[in-house]
BAVOLUM-539832 format. One record per residue: x, y, z of N, C-alpha, C in turn; residue in one letter. Coordinates in steps of 0.05 Angstrom, whole numbers. Layout:
NODE,n.east,n.north,n.up,ca.east,ca.north,ca.up,c.east,c.north,c.up,aa
NODE,X,Y,Z,X,Y,Z,X,Y,Z,A
...
***
This chain:
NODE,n.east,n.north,n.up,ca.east,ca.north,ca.up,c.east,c.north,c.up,aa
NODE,-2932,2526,-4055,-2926,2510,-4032,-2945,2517,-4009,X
NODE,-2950,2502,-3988,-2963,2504,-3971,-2961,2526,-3957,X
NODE,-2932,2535,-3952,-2934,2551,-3926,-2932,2573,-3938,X
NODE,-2932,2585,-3962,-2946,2606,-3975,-2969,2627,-3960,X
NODE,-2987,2606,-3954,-3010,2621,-3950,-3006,2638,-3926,X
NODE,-3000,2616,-3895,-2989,2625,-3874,-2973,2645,-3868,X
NODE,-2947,2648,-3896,-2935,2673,-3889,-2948,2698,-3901,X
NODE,-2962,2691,-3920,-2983,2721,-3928,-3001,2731,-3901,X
NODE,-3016,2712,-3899,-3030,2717,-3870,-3017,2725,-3855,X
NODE,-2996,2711,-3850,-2985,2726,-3827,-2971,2762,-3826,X
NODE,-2961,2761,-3852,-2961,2787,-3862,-2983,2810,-3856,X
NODE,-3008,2792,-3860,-3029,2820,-3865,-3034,2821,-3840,X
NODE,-3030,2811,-3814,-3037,2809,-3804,-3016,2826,-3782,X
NODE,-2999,2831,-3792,-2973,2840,-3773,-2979,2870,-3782,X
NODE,-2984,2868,-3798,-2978,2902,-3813,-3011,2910,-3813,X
NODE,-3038,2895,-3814,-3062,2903,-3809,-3078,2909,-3783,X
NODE,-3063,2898,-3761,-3069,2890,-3740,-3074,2920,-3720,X
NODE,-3052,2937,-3721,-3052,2957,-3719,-3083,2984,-3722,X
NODE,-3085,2972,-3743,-3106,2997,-3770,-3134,2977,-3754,X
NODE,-3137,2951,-3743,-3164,2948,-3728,-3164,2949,-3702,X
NODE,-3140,2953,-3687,-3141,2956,-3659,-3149,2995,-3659,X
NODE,-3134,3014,-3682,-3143,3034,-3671,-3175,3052,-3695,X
NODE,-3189,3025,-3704,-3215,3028,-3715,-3209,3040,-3749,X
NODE,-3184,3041,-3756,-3181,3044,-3785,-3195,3027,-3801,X
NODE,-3188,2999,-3792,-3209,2971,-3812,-3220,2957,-3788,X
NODE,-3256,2957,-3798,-3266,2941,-3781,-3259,2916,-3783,X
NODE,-3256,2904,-3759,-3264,2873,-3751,-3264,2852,-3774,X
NODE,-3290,2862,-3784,-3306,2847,-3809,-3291,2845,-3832,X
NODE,-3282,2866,-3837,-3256,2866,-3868,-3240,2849,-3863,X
NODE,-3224,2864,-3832,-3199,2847,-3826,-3198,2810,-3831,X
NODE,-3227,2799,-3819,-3227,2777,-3819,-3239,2766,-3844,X
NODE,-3252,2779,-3858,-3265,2770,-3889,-3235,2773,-3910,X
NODE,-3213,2780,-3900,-3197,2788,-3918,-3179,2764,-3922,X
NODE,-3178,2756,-3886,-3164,2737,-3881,-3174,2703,-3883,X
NODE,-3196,2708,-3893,-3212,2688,-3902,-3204,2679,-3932,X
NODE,-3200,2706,-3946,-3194,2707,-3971,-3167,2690,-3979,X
NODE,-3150,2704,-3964,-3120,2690,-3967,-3121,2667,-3964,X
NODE,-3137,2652,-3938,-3144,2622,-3930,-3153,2610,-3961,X
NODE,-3172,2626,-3970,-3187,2606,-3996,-3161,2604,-4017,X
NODE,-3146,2629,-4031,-3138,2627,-4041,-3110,2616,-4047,X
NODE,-3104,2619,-4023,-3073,2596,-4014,-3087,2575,-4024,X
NODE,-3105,2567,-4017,-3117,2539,-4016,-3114,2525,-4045,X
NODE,-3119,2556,-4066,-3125,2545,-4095,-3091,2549,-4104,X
NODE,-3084,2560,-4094,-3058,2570,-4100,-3037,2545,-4101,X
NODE,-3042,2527,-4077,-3032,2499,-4062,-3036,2481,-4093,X
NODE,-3062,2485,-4088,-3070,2454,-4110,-3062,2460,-4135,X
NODE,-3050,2489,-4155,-3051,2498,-4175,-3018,2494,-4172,X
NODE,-2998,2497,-4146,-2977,2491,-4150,-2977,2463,-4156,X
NODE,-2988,2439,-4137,-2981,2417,-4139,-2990,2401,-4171,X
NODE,-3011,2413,-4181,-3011,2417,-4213,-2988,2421,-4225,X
NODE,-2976,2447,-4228,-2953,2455,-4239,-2925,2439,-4236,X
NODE,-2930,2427,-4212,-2902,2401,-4205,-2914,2379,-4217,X
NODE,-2927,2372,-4225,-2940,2344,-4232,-2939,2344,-4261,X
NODE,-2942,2368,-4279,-2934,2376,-4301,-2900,2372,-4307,X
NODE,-2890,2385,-4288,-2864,2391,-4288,-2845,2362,-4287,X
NODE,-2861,2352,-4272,-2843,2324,-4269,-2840,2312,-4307,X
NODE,-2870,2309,-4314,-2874,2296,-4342,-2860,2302,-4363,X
NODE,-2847,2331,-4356,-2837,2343,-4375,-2802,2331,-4378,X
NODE,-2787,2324,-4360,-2767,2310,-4358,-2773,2291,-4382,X
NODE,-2792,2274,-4373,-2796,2249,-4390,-2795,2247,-4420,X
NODE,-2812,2285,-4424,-2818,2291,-4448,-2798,2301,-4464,X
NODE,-2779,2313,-4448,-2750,2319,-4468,-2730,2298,-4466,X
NODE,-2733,2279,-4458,-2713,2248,-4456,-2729,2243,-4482,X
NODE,-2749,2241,-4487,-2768,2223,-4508,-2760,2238,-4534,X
NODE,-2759,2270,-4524,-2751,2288,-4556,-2722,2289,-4552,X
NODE,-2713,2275,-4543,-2680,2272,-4545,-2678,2255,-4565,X
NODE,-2685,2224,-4555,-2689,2202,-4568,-2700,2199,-4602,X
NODE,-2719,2219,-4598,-2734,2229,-4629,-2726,2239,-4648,X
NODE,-2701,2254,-4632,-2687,2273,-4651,-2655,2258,-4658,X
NODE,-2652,2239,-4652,-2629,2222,-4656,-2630,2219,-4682,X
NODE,-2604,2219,-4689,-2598,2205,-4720,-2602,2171,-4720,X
NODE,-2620,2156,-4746,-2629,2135,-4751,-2608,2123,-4766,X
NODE,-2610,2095,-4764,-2591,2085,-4778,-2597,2074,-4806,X
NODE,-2622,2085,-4817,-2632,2084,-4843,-2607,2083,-4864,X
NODE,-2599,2102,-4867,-2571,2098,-4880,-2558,2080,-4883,X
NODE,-2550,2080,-4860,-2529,2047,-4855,-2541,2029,-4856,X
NODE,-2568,2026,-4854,-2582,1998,-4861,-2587,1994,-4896,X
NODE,-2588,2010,-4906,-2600,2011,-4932,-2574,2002,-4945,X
NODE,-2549,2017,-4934,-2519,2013,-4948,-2516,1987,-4938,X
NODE,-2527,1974,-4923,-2508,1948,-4916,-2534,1924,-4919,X
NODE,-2563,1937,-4936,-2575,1925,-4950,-2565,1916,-4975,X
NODE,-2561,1936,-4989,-2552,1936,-5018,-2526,1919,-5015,X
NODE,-2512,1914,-5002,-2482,1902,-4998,-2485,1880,-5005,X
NODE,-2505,1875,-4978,-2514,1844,-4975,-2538,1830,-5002,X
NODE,-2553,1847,-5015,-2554,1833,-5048,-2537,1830,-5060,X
NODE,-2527,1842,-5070,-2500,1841,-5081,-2477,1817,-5081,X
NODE,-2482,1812,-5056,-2457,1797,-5041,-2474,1775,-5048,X
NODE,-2504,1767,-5043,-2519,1747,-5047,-2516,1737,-5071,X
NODE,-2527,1754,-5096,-2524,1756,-5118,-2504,1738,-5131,X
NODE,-2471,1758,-5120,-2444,1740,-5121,-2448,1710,-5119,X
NODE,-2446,1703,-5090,-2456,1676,-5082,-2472,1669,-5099,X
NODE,-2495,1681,-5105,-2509,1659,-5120,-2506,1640,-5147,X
NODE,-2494,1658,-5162,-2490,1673,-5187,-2453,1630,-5186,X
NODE,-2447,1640,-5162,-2422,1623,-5160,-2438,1590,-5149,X
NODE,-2464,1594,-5135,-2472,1558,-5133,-2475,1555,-5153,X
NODE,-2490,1571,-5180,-2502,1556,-5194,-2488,1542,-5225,X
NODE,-2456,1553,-5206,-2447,1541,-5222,-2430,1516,-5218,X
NODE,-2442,1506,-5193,-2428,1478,-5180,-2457,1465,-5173,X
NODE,-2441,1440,-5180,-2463,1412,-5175,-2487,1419,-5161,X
NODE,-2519,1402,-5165,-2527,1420,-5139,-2524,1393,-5120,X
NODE,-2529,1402,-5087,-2525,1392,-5070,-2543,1362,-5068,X
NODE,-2541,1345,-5065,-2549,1311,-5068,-2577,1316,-5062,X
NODE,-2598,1303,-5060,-2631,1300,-5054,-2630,1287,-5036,X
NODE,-2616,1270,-5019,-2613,1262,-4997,-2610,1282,-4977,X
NODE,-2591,1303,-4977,-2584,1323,-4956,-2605,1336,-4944,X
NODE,-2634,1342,-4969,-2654,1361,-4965,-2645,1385,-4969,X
NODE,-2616,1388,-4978,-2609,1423,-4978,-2619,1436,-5006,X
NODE,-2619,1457,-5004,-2626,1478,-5027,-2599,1489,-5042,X
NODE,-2591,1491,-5066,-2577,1502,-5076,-2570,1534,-5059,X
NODE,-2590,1547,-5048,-2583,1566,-5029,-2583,1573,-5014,X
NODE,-2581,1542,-4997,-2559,1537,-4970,-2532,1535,-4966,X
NODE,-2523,1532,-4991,-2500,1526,-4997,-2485,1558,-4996,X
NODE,-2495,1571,-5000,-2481,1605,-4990,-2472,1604,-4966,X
NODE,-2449,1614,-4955,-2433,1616,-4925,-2449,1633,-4911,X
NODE,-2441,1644,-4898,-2448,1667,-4872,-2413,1669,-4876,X
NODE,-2415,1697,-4875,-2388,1708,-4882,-2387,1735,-4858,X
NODE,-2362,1740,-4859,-2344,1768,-4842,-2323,1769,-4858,X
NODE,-2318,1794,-4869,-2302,1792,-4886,-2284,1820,-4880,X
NODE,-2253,1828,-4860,-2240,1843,-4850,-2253,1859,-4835,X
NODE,-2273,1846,-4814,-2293,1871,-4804,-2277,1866,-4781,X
NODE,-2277,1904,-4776,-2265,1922,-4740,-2297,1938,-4740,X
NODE,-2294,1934,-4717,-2322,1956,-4702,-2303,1967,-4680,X
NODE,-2307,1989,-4675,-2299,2015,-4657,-2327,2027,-4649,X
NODE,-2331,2027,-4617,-2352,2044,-4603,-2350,2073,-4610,X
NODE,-2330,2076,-4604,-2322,2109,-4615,-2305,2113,-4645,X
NODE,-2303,2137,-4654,-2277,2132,-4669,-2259,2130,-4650,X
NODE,-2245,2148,-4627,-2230,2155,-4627,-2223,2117,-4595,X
NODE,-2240,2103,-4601,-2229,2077,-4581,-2220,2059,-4595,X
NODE,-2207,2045,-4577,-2193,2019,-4597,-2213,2008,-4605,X
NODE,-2210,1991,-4626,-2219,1964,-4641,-2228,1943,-4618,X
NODE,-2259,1938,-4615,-2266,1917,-4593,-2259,1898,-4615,X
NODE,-2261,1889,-4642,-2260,1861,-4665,-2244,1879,-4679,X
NODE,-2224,1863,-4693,-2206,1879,-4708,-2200,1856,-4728,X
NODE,-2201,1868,-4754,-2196,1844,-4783,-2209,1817,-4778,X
NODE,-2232,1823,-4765,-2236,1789,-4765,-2252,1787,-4789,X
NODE,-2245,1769,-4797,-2250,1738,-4822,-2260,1720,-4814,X
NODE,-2286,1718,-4829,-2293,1678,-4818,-2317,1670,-4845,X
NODE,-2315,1651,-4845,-2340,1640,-4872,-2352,1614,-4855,X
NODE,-2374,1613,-4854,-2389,1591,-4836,-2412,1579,-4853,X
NODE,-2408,1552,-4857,-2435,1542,-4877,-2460,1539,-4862,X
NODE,-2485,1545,-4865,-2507,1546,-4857,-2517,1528,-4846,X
NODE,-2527,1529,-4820,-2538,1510,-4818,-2507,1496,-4793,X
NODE,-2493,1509,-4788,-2467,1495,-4767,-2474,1515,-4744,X
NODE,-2463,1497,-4726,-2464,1514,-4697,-2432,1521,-4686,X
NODE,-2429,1545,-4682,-2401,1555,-4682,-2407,1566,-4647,X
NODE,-2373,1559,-4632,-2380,1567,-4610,-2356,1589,-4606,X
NODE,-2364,1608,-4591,-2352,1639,-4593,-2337,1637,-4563,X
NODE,-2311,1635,-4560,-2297,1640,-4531,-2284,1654,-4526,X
NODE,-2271,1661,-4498,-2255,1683,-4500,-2260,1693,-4467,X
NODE,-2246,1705,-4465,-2243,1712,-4445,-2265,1735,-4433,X
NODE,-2280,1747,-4402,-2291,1770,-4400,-2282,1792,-4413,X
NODE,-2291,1810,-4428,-2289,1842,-4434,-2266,1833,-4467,X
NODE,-2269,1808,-4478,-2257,1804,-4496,-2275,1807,-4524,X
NODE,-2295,1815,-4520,-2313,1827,-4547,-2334,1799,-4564,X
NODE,-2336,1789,-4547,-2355,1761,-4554,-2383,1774,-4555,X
NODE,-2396,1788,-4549,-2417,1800,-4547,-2426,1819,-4564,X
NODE,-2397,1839,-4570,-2398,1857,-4588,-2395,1838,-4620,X
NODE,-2381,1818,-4625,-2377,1807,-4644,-2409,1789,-4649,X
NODE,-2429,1788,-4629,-2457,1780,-4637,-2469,1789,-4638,X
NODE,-2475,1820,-4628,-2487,1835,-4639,-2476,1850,-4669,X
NODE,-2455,1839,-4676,-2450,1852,-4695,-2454,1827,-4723,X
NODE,-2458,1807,-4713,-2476,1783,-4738,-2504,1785,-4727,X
NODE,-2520,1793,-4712,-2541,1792,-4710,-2548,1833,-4720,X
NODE,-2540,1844,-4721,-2537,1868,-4739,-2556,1887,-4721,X
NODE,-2550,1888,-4695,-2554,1911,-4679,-2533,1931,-4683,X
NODE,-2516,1931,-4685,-2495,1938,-4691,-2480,1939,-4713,X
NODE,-2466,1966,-4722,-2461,1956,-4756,-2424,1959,-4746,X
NODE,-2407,1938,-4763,-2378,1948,-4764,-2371,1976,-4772,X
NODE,-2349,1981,-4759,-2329,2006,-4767,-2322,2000,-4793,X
NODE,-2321,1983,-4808,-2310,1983,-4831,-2306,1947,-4840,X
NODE,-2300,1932,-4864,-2312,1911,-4873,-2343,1906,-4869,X
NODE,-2349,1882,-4877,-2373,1877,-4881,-2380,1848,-4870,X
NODE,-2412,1837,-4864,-2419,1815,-4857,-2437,1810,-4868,X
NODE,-2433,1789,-4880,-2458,1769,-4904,-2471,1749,-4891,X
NODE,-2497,1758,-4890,-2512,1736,-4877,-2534,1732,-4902,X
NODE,-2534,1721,-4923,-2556,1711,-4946,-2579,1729,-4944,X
NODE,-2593,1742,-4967,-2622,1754,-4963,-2639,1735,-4958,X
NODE,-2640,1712,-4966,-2662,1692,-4961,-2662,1686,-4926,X
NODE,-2642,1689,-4910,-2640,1692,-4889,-2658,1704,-4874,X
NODE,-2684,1702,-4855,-2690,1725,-4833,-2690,1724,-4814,X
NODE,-2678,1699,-4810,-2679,1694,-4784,-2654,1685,-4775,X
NODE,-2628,1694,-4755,-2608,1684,-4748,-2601,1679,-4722,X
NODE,-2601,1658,-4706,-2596,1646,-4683,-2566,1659,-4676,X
NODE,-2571,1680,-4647,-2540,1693,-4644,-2536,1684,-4610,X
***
């Protein structure tokens, strides 16, 4: 800090002052000494305001190794990969054993797969209530569904949880593998 220097000086100066008034230290020391303290506060100053300028970054840098060191949701993506083949699979396995869809429509035999929710609750915590609880729904592809409800009634959490930022507390949501892209 700045005033570092000033109170050293002023120190040597309280307690040296003495030792050149009665010819102990010449003049010349006294004031080459106090020259010294001047320079070196000086480096002392700029070597602190270094050390705070470091210090600040370092905040940034353990937020960042916080974040780094978080558990991934690799797991839960891989498990609710494998689900969703599976589930596709099912579906599929079940168009191809119904008519296929007219040549007029333009549809594909696997469009005809729903978008499903099938008893999914999501919980922020364990230990909070259920924001979605047992919800059920099967939606054919390609429909526009509109989500209402009241403020703080979980409309948000229920689209992040078909757009799969979010995974349920438990059941599951089928959105087709051929899917990559889903309008939430």
């Amino acid at each position: 800090p700045k005033f570092m220097g000033p109170v050293f000086m002023g120190l040597y100066i309280t307690f040296i002052a003495r030792s050149v008034l009665s010819g102990e230290v010449s003049l010349g020391v006294f004031l080459a000494t106090l020259s010294v303290f001047s320079e070196v506060s000086s480096d002392f100053s700029s070597l602190y305001k270094h050390v705070m300028s470091v210090n600040t970054r370092l905040d940034s840098l353990k937020t960042l190794t916080k974040y780094f060191n978080m558990q991934t949701e690799d797991k839960v993506l891989k498990t609710m990969n494998e689900r969703r083949r599976q589930a596709t699979q099912t579906a599929w396995d079940e168009i191809q054993r119904q008519p296929p869809p007219p040549p007029d429509t333009g549809f594909l035999r696997s469009d005809l797969i729903p978008i499903k929710m099938d008893n999914m609750t999501f919980r922020y915590s364990a230990s909070s209530r259920a924001v979605v609880q047992d919800a059920t729904l099967s939606v054919p592809q390609g429909r526009m569904v509109a989500i209402v409800g009241s403020p703080g009634s979980g409309k948000g959490t229920f689209l992040r949880l078909m757009s799969q930022t979010i995974f349920p507390s438990s059941g599951n949501v089928l959105i087709p593998l051929h899917l990559r892209l889903l309008f939430v």
